[in-house]
C-alpha positions in Angstrom: 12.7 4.8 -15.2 15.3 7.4 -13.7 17.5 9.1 -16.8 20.1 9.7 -14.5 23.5 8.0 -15.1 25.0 6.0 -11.9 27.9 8.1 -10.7 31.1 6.5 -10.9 31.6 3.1 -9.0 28.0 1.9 -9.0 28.5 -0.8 -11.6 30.7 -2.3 -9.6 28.7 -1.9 -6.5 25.8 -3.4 -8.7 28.1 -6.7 -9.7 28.9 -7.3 -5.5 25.7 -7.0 -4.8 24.5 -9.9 -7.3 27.3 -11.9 -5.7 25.7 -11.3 -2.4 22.3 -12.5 -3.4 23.8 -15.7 -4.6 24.1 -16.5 -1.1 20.7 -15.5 -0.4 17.6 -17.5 -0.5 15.8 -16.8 -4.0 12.6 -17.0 -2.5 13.2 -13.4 -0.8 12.6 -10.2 -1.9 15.5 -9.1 -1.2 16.8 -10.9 -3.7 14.6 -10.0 -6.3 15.8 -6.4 -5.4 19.1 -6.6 -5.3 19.5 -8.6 -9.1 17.3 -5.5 -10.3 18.9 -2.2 -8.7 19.2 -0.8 -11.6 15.7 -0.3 -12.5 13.7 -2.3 -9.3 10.5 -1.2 -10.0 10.0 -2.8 -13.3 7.9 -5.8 -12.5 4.5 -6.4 -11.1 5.4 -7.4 -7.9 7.4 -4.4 -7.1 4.6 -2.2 -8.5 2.2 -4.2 -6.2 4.3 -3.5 -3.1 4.7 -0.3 -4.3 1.1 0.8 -4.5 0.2 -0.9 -1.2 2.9 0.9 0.9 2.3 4.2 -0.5 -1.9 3.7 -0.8 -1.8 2.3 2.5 0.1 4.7 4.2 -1.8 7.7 2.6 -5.0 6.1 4.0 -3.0 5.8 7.5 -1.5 9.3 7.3 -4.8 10.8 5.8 -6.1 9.4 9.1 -4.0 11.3 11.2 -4.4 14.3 9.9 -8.4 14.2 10.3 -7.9 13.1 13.7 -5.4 15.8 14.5 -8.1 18.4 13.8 -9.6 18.1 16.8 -7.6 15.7 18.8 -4.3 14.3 19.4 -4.2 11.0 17.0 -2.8 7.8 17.9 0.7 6.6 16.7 -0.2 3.8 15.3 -2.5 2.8 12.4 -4.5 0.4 14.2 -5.3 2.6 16.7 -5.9 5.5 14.6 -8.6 3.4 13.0 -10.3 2.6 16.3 -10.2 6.3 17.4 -11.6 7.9 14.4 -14.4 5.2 14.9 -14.9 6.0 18.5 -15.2 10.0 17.5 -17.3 9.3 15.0 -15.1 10.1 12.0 -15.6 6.9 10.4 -18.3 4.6 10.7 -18.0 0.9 11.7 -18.3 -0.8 8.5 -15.6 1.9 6.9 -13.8 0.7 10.0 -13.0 -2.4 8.8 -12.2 -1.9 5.5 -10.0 0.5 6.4 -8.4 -2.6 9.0 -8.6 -4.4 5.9 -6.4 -1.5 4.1 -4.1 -1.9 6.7 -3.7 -5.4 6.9 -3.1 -5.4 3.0 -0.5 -3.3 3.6 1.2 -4.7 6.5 1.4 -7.8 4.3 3.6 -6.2 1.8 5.7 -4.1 4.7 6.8 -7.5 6.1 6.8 -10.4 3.4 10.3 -11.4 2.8 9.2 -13.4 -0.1 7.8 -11.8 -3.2 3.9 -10.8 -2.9 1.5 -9.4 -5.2 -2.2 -8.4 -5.5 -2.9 -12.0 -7.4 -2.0 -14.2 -4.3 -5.3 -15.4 -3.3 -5.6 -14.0 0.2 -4.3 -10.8 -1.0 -6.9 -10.9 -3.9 -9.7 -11.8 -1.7 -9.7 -9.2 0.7 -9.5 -6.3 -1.8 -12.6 -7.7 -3.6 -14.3 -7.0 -0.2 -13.4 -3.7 -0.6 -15.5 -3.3 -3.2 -18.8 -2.7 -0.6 -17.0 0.4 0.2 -19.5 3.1 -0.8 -17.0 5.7 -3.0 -18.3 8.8 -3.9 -17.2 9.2 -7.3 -17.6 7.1 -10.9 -14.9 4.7 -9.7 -16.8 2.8 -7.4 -19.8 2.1 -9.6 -17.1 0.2 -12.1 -14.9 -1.1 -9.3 -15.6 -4.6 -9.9 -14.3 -4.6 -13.2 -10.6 -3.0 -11.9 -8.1 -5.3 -11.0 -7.3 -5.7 -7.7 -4.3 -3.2 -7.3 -6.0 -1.0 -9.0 -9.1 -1.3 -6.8 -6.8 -1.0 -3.5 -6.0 2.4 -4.4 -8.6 3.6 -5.8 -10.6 2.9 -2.5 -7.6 3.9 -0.2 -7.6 7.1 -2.8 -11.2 7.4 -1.9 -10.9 7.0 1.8 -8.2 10.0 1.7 -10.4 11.8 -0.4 -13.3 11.8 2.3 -11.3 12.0 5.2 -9.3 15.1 4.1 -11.9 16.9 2.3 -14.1 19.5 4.3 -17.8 18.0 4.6 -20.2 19.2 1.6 
């Protein structure tokens, strides 16, 4: 939580913008965020959203970097996925779980309505990530993490080999 104090006016901004989300929908995010401005990372769904945007997109941006080493990458995650496949960067079945990393995270990008790593789509693809072959301690106990926790450590893992000179 930020120790800064809100500069003068913000409390006021705060209380309009509760008013606004009482003509909201409640079953929208933006709803959720705008009641908790203050602080909006404070519950599990924010921290779920949270990890997947920012795990996700160092995955998609670690990517882009390999590519770019010898290449001009793609703009587009999808498509960066399929090119480092077809220049043998990645092999297929690290292909898909990095589509599946990217889906997971274009769920949380777009879903209006809160989402979180225990909705049982959500859940079930990240236990699939679990086949993905890590190279450190954390995949040999990854079926014991939860299944935030597993998402980054795989898209951690993925970043990890994709950025790191071969050994």
């Amino acid at each position: 939580m930020s120790n800064r104090e809100p500069r003068s006016g913000h409390e006021a901004t705060f209380e309009r913008l509760k008013v606004l989300t009482q003509n909201l929908p409640a079953h929208l995010e933006i709803h959720r965020l705008l009641l908790n401005l203050g602080d909006p990372a404070n519950d599990e769904m924010s921290k779920d959203r949270y990890t997947a945007l920012i795990a996700g997109g160092s995955v998609d941006e670690s990517l882009k970097l390999a590519i770019e080493k010898t290449s001009v990458a793609p703009k587009n995650f999808f498509d960066r996925i399929e090119k480092a496949k077809n220049i043998g960067l990645v092999r297929d079945g690290q292909a898909i779980e990095l589509h599946k990393i990217r889906l997971i995270r274009n769920v949380f990008a777009h879903a209006l309505a809160p989402i979180g790593f225990d909705d049982p789509s959500i859940s079930e693809a990240t236990k699939g990530l679990w086949d993905h072959p890590v190279s450190s301690w954390s995949g040999y106990f990854a079926p014991v993490f939860a299944p935030r926790h597993q998402y980054a450590i795989v898209c951690g893992e993925f970043c990890k080999q994709l950025l790191l000179p071969p050994q």
